[in-house]
FIBA-789434 format. One record per residue (C-alpha): x, y, z; residue in three letters; residue number from 0. Coordinates in steps of 0.02 Angstrom, whole numbers, plus 50000, padded with zeros to 5 digits. Layout:
+-------+-------+-------+-----+-----+
!  east ! north !    up !   r !   k !
+-------+-------+-------+-----+-----+
!     X !     Y !     Z ! ALA ! NUM !
...
+-------+-------+-------+-----+-----+
***
This chain:
+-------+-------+-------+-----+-----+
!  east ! north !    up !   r !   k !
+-------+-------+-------+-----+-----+
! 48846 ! 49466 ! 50417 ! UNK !   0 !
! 48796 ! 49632 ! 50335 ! UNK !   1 !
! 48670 ! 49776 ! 50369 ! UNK !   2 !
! 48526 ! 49640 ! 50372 ! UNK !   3 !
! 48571 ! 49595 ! 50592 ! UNK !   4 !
! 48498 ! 49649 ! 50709 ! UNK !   5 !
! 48525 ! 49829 ! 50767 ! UNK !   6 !
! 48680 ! 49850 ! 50888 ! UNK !   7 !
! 48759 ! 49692 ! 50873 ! UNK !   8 !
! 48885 ! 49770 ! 50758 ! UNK !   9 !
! 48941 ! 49888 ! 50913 ! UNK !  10 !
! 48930 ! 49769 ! 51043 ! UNK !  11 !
! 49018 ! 49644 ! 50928 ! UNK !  12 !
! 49151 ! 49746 ! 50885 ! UNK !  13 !
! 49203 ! 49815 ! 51054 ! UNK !  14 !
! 49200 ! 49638 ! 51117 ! UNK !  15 !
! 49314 ! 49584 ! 50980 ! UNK !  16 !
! 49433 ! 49752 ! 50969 ! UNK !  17 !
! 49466 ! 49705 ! 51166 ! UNK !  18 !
! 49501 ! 49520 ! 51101 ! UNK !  19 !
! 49615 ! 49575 ! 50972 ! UNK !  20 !
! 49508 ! 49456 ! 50871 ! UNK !  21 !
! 49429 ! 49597 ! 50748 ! UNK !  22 !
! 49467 ! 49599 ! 50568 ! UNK !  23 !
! 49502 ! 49773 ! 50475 ! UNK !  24 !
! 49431 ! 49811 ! 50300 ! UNK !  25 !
! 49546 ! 49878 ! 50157 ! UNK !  26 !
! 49452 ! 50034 ! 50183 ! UNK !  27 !
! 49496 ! 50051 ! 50354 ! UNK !  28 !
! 49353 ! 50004 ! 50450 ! UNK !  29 !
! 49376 ! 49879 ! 50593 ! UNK !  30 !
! 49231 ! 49757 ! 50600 ! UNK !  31 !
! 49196 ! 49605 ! 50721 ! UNK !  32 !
! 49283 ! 49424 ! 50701 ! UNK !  33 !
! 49137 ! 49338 ! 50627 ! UNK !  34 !
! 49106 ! 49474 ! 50464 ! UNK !  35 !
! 49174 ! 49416 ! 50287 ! UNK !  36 !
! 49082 ! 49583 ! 50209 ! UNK !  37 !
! 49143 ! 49756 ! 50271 ! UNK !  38 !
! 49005 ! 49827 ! 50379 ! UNK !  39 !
! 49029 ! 50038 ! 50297 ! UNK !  40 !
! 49100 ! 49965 ! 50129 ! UNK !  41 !
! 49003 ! 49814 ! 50087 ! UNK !  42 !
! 49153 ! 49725 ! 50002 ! UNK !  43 !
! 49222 ! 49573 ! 50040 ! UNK !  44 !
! 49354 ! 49577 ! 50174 ! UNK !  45 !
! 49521 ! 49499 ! 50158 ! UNK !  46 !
! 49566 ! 49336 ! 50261 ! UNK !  47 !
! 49714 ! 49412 ! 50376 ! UNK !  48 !
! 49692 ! 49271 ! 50510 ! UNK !  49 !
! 49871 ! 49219 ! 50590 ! UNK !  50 !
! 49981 ! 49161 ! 50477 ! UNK !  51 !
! 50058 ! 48998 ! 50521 ! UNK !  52 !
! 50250 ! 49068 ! 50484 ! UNK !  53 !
! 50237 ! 49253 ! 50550 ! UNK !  54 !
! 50401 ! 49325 ! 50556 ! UNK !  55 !
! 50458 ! 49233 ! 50403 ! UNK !  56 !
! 50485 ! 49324 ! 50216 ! UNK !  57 !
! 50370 ! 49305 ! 50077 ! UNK !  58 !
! 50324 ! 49388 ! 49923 ! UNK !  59 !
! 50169 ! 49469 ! 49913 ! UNK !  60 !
! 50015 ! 49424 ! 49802 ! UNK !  61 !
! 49867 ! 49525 ! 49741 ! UNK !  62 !
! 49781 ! 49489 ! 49933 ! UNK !  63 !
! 49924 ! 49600 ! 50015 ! UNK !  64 !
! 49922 ! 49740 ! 49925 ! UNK !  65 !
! 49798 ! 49868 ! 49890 ! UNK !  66 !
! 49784 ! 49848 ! 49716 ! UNK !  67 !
! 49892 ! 49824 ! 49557 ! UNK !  68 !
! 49909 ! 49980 ! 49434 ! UNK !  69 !
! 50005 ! 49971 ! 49269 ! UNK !  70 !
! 50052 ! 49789 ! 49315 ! UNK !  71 !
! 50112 ! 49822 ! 49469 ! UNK !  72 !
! 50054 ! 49785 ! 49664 ! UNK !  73 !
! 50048 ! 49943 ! 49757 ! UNK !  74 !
! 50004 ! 49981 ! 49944 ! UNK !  75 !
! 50008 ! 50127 ! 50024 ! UNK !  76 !
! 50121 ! 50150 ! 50182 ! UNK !  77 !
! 50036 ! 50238 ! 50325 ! UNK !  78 !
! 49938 ! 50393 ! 50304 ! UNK !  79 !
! 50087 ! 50534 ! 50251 ! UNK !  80 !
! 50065 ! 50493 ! 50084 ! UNK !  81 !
! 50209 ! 50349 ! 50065 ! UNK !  82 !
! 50199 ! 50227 ! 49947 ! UNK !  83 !
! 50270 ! 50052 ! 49866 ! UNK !  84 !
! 50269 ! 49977 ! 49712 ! UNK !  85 !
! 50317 ! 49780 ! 49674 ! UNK !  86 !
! 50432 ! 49828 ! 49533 ! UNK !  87 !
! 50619 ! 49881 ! 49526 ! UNK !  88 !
! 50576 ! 49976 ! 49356 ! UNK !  89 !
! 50559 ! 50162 ! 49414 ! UNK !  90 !
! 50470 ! 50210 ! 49258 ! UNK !  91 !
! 50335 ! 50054 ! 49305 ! UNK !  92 !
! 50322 ! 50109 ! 49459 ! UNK !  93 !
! 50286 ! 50308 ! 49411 ! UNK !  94 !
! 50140 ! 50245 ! 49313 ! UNK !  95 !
! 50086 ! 50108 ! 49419 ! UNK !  96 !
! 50092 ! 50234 ! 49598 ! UNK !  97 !
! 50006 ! 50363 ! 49498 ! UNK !  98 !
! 49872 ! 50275 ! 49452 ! UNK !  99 !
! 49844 ! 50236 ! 49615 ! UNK ! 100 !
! 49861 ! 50414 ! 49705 ! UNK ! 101 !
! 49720 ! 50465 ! 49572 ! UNK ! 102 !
! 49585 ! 50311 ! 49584 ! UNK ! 103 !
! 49613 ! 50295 ! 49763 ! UNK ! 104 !
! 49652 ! 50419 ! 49841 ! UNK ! 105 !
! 49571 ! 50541 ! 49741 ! UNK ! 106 !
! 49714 ! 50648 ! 49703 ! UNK ! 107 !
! 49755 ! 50763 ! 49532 ! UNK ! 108 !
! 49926 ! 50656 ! 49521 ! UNK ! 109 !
! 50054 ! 50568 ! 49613 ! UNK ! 110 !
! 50130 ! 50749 ! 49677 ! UNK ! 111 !
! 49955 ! 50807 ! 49715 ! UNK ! 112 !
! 49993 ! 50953 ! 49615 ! UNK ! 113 !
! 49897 ! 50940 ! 49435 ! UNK ! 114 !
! 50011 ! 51095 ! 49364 ! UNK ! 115 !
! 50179 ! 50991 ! 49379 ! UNK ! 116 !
! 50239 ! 50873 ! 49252 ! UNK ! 117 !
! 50220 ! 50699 ! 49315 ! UNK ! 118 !
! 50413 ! 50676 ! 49263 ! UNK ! 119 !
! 50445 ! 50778 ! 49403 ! UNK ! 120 !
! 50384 ! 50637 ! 49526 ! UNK ! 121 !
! 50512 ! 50511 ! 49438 ! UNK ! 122 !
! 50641 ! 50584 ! 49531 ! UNK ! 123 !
! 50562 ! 50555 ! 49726 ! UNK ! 124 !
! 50558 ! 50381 ! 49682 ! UNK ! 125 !
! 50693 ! 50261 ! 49762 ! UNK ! 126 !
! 50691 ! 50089 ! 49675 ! UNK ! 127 !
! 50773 ! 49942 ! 49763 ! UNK ! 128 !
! 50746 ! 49772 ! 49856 ! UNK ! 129 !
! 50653 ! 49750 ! 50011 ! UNK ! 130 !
! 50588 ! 49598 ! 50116 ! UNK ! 131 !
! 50408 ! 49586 ! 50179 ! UNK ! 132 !
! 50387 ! 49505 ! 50323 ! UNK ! 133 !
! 50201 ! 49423 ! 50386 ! UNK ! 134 !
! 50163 ! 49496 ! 50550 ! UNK ! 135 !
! 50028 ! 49399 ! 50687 ! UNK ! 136 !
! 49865 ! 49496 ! 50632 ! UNK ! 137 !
! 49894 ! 49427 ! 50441 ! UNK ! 138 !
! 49986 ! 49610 ! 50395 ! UNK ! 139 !
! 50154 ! 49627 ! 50342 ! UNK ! 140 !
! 50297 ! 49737 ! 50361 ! UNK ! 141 !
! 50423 ! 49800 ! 50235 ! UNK ! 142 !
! 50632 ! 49813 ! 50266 ! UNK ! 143 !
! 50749 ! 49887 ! 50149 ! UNK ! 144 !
! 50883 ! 49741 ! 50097 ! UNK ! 145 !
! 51025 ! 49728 ! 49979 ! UNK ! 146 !
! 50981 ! 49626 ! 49830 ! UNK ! 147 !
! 51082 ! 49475 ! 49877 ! UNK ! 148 !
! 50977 ! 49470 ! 50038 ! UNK ! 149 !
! 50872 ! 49281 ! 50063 ! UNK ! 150 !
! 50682 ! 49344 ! 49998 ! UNK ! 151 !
! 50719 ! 49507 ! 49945 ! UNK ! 152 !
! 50574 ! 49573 ! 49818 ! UNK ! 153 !
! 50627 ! 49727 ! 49682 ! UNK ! 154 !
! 50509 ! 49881 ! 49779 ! UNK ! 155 !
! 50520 ! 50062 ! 49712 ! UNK ! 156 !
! 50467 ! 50168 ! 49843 ! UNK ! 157 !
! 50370 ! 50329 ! 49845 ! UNK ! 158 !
! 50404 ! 50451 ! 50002 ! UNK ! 159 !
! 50254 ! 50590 ! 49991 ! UNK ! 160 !
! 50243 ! 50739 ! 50074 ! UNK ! 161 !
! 50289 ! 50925 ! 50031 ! UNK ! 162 !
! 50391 ! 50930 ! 49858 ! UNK ! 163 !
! 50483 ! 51067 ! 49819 ! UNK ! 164 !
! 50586 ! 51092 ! 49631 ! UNK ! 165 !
! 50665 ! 50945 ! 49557 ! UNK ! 166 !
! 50807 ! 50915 ! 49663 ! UNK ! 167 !
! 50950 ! 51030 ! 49585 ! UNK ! 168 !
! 51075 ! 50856 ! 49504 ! UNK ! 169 !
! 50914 ! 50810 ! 49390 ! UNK ! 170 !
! 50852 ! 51000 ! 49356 ! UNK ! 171 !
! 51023 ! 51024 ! 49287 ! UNK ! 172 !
! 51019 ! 50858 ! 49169 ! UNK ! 173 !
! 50992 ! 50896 ! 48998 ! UNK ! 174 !
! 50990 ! 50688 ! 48938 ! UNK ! 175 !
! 50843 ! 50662 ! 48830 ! UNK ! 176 !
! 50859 ! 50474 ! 48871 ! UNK ! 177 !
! 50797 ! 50493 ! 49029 ! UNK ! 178 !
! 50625 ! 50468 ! 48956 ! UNK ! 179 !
+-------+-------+-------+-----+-----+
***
């Protein structure tokens, strides 16, 4: 169903599904009742996140879990301060991959939100490592940091945003041209 129903179903729907729990939210963050496959404020398609039949159990997520994929990477975001992860374990991947999505998604200059630093300076707020994502009842997922070894783990570089300050003082004083 789309704009073409009858007017006020959509509200009455909804509310009667958001107190079922049944409701289905859009990737851009709408909520929208059970029985819609098309976003009712977007118009795109929305994502199947029915119950999936081994919640709780690791998997490694696909184009459908994430928000997009940048520089040939998945990326999602992780709640609203800004936070960030990339499905890669190369940092320099992941730089690329986050930025592009801080600046056709969320609209910002760059990944710092700052368009008068150097993106190199972001390279060193990212944390690569492994992580597990686990499905959770309403078709989401979560995301643990795990050591590498760990059953399931996925390489993840993570992005923390926020407030940045200078380069953190170890890499300001690093004069290694091989960093880049």
């Amino acid at each position: 169903m789309a704009l073409t129903e009858q007017p006020g179903t959509y509200w009455h729907d909804l509310a009667a599904d958001q107190q079922a729990g049944t409701y289905r939210k859009c990737r851009c963050g709408e909520l929208n009742p059970a029985t819609y496959d098309i976003c009712y404020s977007c118009q795109t398609p929305i994502p199947d996140h029915s119950p999936h039949p081994q919640t709780g159990q690791p998997f490694t997520p696909t184009g459908d879990d994430m928000e997009g994929e940048y520089a040939g990477a998945l990326v999602a975001s992780l709640g609203e301060d800004g936070d960030a992860i990339a499905v890669t374990g190369d940092k320099r991947q992941a730089l690329e991959a986050i930025d592009s999505y801080c600046r056709h998604v969320c609209g910002r200059p760059n990944l710092l939100d700052d368009a008068t630093r150097p993106l190199t300076d972001a390279y060193f707020y990212l944390d690569s490592g492994h992580a597990l994502f686990t499905r959770t009842a309403d078709g989401g997922w979560t995301v643990t940091p795990v050591a590498e070894d760990a059953p399931g783990a996925v390489p993840v570089t993570w992005f923390e945003g926020g407030v940045y300050g200078p380069v953190p003082e170890p890499y300001a004083r690093r004069s290694d041209p091989k960093i880049w």
